[in-house]
mmJSON file of the N, C-alpha and C atoms, coordinates in Angstrom:
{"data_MODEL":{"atom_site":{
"group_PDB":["ATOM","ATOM","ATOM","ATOM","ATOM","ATOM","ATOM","ATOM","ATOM","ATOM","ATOM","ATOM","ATOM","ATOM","ATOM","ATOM","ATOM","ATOM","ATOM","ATOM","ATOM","ATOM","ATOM","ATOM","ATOM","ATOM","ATOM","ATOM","ATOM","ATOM","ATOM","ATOM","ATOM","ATOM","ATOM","ATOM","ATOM","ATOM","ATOM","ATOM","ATOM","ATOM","ATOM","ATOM","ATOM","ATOM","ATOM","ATOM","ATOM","ATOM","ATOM","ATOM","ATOM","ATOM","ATOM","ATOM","ATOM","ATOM","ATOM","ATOM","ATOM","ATOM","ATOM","ATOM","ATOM","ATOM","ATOM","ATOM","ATOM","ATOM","ATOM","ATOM","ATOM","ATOM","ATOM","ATOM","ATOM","ATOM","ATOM","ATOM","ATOM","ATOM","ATOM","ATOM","ATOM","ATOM","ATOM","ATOM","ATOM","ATOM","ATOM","ATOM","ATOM","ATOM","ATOM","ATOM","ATOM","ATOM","ATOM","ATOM","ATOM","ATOM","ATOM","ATOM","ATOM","ATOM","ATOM","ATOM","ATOM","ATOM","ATOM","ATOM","ATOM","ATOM","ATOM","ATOM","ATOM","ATOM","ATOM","ATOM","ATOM","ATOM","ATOM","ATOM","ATOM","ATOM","ATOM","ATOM","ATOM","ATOM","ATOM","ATOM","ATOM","ATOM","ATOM","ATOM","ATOM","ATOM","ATOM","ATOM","ATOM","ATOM","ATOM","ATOM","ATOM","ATOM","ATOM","ATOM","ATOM","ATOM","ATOM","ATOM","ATOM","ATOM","ATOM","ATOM","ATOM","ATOM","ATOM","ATOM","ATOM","ATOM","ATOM","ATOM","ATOM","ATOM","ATOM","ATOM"],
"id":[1,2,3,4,5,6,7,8,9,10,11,12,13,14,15,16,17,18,19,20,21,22,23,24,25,26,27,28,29,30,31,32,33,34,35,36,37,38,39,40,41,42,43,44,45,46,47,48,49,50,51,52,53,54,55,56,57,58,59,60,61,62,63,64,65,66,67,68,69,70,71,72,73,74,75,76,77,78,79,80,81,82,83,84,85,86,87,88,89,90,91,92,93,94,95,96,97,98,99,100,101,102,103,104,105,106,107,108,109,110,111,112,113,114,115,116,117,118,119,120,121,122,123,124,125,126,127,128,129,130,131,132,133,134,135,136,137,138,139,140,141,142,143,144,145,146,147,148,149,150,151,152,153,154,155,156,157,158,159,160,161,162,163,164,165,166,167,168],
"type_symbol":["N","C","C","N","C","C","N","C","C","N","C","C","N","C","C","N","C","C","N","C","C","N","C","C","N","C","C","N","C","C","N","C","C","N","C","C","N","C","C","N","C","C","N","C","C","N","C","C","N","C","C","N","C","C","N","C","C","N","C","C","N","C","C","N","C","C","N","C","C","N","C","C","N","C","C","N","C","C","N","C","C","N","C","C","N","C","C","N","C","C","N","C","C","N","C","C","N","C","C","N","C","C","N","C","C","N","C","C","N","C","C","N","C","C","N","C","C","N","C","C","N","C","C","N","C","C","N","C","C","N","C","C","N","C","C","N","C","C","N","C","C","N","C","C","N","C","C","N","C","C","N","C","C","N","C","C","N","C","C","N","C","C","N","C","C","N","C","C"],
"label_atom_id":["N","CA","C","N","CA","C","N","CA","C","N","CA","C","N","CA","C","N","CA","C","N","CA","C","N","CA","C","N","CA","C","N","CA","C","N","CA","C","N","CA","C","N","CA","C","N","CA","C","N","CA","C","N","CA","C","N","CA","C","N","CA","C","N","CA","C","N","CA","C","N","CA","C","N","CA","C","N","CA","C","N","CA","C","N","CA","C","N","CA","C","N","CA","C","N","CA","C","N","CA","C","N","CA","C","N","CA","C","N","CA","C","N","CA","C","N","CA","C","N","CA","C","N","CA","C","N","CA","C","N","CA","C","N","CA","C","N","CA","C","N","CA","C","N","CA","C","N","CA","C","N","CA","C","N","CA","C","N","CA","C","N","CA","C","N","CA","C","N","CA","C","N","CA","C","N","CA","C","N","CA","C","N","CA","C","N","CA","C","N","CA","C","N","CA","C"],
"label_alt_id":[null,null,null,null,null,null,null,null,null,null,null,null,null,null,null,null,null,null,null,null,null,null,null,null,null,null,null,null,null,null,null,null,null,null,null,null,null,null,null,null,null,null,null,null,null,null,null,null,null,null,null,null,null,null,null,null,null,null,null,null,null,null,null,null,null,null,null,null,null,null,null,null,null,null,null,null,null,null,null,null,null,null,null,null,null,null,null,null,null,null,null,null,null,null,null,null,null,null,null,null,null,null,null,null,null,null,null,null,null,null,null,null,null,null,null,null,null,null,null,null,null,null,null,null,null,null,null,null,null,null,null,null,null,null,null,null,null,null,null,null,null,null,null,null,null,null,null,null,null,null,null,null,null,null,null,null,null,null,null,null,null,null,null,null,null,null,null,null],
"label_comp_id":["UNK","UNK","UNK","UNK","UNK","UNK","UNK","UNK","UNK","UNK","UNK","UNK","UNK","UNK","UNK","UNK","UNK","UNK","UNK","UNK","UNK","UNK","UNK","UNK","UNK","UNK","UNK","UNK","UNK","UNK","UNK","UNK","UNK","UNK","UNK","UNK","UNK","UNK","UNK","UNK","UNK","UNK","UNK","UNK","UNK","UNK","UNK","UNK","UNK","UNK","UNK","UNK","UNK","UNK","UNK","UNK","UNK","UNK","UNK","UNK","UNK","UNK","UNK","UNK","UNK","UNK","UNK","UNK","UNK","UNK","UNK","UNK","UNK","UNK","UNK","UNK","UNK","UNK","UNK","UNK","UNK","UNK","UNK","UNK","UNK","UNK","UNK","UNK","UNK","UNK","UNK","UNK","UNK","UNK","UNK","UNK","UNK","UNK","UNK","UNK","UNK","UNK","UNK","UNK","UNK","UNK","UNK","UNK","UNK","UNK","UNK","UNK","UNK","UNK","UNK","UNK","UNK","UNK","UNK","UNK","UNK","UNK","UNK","UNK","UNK","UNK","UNK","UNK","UNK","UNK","UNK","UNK","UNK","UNK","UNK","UNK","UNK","UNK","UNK","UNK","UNK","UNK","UNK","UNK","UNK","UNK","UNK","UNK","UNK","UNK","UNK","UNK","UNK","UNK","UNK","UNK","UNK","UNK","UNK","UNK","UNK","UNK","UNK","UNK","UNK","UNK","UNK","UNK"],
"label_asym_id":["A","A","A","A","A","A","A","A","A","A","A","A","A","A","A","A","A","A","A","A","A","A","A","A","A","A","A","A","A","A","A","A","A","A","A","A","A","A","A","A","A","A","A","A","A","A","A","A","A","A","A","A","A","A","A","A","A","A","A","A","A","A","A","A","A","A","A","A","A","A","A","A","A","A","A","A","A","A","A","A","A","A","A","A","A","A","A","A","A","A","A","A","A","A","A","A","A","A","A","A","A","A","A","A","A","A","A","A","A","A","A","A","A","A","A","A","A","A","A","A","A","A","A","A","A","A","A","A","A","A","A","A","A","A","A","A","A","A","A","A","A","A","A","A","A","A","A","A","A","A","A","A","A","A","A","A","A","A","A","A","A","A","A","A","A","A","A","A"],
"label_entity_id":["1","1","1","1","1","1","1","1","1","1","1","1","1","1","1","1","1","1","1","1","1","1","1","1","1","1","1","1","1","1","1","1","1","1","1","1","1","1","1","1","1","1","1","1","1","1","1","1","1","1","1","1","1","1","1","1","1","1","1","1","1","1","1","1","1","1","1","1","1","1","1","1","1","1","1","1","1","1","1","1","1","1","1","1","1","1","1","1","1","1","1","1","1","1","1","1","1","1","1","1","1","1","1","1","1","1","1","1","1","1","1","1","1","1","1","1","1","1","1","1","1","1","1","1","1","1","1","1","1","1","1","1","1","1","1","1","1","1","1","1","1","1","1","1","1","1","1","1","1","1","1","1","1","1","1","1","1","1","1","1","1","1","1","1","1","1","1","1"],
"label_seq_id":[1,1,1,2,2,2,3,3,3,4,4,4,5,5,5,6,6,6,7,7,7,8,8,8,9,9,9,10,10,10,11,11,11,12,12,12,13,13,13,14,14,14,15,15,15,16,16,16,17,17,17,18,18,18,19,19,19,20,20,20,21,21,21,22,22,22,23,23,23,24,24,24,25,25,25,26,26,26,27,27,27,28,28,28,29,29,29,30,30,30,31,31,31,32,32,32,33,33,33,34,34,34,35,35,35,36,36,36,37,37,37,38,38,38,39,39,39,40,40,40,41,41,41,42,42,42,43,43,43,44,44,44,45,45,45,46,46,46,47,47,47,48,48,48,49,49,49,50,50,50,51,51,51,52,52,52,53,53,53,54,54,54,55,55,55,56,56,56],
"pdbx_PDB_ins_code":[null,null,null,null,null,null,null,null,null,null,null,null,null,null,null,null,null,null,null,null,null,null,null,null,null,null,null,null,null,null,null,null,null,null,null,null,null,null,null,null,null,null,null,null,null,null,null,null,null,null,null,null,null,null,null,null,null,null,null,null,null,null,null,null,null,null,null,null,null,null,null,null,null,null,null,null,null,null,null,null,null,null,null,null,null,null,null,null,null,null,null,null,null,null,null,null,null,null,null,null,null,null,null,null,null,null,null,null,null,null,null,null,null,null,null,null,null,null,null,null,null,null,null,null,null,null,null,null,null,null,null,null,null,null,null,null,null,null,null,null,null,null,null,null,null,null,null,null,null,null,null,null,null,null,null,null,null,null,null,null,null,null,null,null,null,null,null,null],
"Cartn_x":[-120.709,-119.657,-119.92,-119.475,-119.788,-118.672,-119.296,-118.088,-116.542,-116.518,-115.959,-114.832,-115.558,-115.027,-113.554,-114.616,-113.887,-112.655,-113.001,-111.901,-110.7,-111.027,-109.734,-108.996,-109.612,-109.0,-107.881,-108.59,-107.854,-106.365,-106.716,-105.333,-105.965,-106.969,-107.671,-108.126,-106.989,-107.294,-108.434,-107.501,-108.361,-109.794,-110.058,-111.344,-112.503,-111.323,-112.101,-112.955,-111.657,-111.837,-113.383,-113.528,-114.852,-115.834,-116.013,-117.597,-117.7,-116.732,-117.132,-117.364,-116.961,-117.64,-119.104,-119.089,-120.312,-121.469,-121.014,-121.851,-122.071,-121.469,-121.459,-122.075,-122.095,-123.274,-124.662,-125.213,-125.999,-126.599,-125.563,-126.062,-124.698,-125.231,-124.035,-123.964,-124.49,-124.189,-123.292,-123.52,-122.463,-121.292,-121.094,-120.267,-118.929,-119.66,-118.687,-117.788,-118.652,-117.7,-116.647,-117.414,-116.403,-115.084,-115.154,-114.196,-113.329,-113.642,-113.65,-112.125,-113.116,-112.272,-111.0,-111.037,-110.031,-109.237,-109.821,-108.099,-107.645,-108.313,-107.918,-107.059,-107.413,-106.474,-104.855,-104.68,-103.905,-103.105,-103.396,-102.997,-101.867,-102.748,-102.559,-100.992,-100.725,-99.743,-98.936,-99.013,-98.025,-97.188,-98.026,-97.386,-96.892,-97.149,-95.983,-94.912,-95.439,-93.839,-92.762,-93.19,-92.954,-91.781,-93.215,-92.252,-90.804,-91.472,-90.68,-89.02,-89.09,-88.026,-86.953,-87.765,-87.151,-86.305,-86.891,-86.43,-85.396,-85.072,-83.678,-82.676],
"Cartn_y":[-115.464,-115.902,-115.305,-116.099,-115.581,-114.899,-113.892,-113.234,-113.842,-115.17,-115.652,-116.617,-116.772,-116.808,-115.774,-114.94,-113.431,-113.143,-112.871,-112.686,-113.473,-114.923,-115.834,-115.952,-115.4,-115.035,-113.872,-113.461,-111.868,-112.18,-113.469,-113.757,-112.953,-112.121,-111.959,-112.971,-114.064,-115.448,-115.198,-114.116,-114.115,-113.679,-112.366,-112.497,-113.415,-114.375,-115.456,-116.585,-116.487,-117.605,-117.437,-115.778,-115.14,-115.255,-115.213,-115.164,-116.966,-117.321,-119.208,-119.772,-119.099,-119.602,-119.321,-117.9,-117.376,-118.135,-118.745,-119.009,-120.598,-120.982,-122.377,-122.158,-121.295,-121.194,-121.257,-120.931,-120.926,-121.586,-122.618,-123.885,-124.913,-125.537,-126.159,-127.506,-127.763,-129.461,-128.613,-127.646,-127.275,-127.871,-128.902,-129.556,-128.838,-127.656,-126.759,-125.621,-125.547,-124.459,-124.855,-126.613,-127.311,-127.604,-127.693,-127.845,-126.436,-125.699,-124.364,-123.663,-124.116,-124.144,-124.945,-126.223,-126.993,-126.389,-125.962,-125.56,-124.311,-123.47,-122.227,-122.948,-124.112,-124.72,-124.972,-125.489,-126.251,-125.276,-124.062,-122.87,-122.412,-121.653,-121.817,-121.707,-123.556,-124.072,-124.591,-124.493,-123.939,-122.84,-121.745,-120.56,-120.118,-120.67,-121.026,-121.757,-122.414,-123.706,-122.702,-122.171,-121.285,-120.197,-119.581,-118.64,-118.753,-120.342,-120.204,-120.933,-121.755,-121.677,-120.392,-119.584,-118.545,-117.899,-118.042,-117.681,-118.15,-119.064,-120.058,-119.737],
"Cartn_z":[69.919,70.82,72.203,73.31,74.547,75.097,75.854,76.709,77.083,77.759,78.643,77.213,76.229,74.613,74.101,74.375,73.658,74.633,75.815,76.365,76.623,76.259,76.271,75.324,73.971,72.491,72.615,73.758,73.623,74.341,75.458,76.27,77.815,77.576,79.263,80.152,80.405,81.309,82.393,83.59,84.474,84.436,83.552,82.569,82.507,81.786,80.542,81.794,82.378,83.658,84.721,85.296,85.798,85.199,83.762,82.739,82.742,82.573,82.513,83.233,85.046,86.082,86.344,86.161,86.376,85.303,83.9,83.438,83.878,84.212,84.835,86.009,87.056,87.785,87.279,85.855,85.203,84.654,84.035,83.618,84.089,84.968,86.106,85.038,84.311,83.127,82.018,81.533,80.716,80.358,79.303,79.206,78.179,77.75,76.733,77.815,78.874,80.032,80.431,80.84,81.934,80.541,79.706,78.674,78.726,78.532,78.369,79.449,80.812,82.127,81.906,81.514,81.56,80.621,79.589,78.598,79.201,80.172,80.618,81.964,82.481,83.632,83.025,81.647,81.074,80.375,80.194,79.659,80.789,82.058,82.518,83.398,83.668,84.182,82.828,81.836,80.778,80.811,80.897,81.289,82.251,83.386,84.714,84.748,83.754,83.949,82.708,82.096,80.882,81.957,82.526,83.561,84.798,84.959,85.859,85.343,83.929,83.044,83.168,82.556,81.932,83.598,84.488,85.79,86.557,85.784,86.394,85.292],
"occupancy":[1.0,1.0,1.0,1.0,1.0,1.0,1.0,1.0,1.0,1.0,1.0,1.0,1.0,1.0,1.0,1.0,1.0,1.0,1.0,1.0,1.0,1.0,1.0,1.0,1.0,1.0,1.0,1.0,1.0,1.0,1.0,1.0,1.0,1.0,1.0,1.0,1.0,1.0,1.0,1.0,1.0,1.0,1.0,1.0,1.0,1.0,1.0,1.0,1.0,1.0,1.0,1.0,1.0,1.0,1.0,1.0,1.0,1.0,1.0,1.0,1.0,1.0,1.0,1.0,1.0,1.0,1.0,1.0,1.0,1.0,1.0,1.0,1.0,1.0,1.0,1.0,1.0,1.0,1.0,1.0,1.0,1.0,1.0,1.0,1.0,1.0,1.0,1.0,1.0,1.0,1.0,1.0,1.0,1.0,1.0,1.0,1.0,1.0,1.0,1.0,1.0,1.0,1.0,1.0,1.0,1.0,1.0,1.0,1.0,1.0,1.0,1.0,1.0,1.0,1.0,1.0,1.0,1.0,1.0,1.0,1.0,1.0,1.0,1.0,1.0,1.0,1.0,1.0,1.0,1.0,1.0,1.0,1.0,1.0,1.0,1.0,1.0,1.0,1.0,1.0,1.0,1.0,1.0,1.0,1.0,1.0,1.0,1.0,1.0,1.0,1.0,1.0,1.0,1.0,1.0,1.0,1.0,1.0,1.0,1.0,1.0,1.0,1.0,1.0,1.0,1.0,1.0,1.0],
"B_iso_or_equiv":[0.0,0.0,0.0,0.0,0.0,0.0,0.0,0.0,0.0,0.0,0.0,0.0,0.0,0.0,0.0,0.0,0.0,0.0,0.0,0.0,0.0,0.0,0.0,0.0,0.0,0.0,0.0,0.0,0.0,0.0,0.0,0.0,0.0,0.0,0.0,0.0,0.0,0.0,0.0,0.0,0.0,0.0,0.0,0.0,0.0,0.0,0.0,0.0,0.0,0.0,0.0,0.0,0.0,0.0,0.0,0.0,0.0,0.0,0.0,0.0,0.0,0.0,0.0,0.0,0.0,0.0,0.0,0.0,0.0,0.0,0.0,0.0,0.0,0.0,0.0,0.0,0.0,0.0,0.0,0.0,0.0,0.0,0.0,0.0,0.0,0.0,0.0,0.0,0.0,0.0,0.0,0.0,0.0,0.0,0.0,0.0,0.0,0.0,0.0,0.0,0.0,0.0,0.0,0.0,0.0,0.0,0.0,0.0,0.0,0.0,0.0,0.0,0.0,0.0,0.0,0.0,0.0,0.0,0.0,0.0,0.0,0.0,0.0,0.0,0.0,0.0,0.0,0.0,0.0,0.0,0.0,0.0,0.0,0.0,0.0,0.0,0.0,0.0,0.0,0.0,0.0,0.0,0.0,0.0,0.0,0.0,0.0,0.0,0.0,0.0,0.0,0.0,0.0,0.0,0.0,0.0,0.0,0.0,0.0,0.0,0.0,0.0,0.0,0.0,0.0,0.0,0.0,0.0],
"pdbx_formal_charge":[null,null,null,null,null,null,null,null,null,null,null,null,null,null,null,null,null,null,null,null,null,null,null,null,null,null,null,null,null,null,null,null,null,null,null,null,null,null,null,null,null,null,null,null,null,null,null,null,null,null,null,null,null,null,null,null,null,null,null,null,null,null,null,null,null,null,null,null,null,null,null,null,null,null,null,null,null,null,null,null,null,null,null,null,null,null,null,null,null,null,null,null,null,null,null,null,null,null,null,null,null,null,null,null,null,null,null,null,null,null,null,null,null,null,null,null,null,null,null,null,null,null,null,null,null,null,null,null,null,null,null,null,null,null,null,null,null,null,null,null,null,null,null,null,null,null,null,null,null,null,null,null,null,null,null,null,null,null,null,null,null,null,null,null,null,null,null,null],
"auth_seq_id":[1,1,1,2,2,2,3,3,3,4,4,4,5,5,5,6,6,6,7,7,7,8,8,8,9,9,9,10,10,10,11,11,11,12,12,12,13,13,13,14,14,14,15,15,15,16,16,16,17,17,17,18,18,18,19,19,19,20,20,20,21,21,21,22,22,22,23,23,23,24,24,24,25,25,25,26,26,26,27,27,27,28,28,28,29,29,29,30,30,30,31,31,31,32,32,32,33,33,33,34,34,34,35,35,35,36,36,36,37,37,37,38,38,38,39,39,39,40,40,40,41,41,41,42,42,42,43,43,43,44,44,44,45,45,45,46,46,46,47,47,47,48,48,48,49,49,49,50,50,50,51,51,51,52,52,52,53,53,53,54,54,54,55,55,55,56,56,56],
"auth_comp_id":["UNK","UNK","UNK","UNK","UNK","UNK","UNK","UNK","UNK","UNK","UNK","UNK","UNK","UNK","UNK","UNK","UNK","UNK","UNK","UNK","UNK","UNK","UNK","UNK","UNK","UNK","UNK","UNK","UNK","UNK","UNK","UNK","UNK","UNK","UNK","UNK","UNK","UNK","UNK","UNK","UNK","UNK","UNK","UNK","UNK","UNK","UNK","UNK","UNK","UNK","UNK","UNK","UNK","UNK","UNK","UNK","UNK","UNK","UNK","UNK","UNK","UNK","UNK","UNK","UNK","UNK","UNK","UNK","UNK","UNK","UNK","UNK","UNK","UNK","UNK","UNK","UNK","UNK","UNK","UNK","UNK","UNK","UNK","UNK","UNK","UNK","UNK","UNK","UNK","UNK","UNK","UNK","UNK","UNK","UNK","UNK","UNK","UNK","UNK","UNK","UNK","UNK","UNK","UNK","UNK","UNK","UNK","UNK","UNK","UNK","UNK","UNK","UNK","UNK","UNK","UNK","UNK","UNK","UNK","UNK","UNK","UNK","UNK","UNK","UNK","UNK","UNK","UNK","UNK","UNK","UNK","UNK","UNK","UNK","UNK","UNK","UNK","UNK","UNK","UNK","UNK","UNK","UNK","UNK","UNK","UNK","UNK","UNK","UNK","UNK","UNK","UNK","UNK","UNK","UNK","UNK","UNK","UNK","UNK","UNK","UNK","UNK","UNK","UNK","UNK","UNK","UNK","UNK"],
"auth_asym_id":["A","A","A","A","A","A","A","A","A","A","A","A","A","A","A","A","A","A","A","A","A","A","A","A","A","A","A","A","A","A","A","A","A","A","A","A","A","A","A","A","A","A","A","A","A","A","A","A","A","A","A","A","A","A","A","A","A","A","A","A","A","A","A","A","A","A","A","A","A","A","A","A","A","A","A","A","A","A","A","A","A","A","A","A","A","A","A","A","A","A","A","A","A","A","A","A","A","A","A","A","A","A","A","A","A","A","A","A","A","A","A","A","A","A","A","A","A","A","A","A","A","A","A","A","A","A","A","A","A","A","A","A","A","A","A","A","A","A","A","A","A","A","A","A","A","A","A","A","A","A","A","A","A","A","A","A","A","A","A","A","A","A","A","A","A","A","A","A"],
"auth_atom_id":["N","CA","C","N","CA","C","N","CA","C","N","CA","C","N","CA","C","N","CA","C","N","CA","C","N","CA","C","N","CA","C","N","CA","C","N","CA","C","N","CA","C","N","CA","C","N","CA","C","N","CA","C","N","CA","C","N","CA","C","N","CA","C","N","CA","C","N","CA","C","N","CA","C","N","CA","C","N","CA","C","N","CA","C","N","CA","C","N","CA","C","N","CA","C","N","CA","C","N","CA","C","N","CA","C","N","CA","C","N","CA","C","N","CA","C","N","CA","C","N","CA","C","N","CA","C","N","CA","C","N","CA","C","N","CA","C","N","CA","C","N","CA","C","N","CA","C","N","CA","C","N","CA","C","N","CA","C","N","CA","C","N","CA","C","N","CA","C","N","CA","C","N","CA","C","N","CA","C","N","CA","C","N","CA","C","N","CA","C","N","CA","C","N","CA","C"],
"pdbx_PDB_model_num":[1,1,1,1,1,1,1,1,1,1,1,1,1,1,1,1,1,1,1,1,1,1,1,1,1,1,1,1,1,1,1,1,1,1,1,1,1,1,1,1,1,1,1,1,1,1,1,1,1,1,1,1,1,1,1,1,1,1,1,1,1,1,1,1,1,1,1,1,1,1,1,1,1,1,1,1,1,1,1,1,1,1,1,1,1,1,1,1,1,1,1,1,1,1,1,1,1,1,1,1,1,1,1,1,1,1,1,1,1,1,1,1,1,1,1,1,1,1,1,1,1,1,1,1,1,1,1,1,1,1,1,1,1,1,1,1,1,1,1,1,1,1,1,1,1,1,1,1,1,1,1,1,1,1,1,1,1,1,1,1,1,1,1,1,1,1,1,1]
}}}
């Protein structure tokens, strides 16, 4: 499992988010990163809309 894996298991977004860019600098076709990214986008603004619920 890759870094950028592990740490999104753990809930370390911003983490998870740095190793998947960086590895996408690496291999820029990566079609498992760019996936990867998107559920960390979709996460995310879940958890904002989550937050900002609970805030009203």
């Amino acid at each position: 499992m890759n870094m950028g894996g592990i740490q999104h298991i753990k809930g370390n977004y911003v983490s998870a988010r740095a190793y998947y860019e960086r590895a996408l600098q690496l291999v820029p076709d990566s079609k498992l990163l760019k996936e990867n990214l998107a559920k960390l986008d979709r996460l995310e603004k879940r958890l904002q809309e989550v937050q900002e619920k609970d805030q009203k």
